[in-house]
C-alpha positions in Angstrom: 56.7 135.0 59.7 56.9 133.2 63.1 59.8 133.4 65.0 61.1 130.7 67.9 63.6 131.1 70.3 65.5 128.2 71.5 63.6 128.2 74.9 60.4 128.0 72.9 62.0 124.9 70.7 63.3 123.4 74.6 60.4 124.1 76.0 58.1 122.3 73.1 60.8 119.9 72.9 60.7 118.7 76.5 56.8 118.8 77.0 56.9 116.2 73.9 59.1 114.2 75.6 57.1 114.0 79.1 54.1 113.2 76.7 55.9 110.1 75.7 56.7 109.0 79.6 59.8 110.6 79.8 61.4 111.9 82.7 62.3 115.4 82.0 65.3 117.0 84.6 65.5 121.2 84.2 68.7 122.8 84.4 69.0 124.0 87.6 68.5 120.8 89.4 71.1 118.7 87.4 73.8 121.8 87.0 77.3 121.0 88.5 76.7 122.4 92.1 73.5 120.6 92.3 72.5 118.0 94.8 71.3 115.4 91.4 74.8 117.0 89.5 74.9 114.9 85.7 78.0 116.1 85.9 81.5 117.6 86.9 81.4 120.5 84.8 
């Protein structure tokens, strides 16, 4: 049996979606105390 981890189901995820055109925006560049910050918290 195979086993994934979610950074393996992320990672597959997020390559799928930058196939389709999308912009994809890791985690340490949109965190809180980031310069592009999504977000207070």
């Amino acid at each position: 049996m195979t086993r994934f981890g979610e950074s393996d189901v992320e990672n597959a995820a997020l390559a799928w979606l930058e196939s389709l055109g999308w912009d994809v925006a890791r985690g340490p560049y949109i965190a809180p105390d980031a310069l592009a910050a999504e977000g207070a918290d």
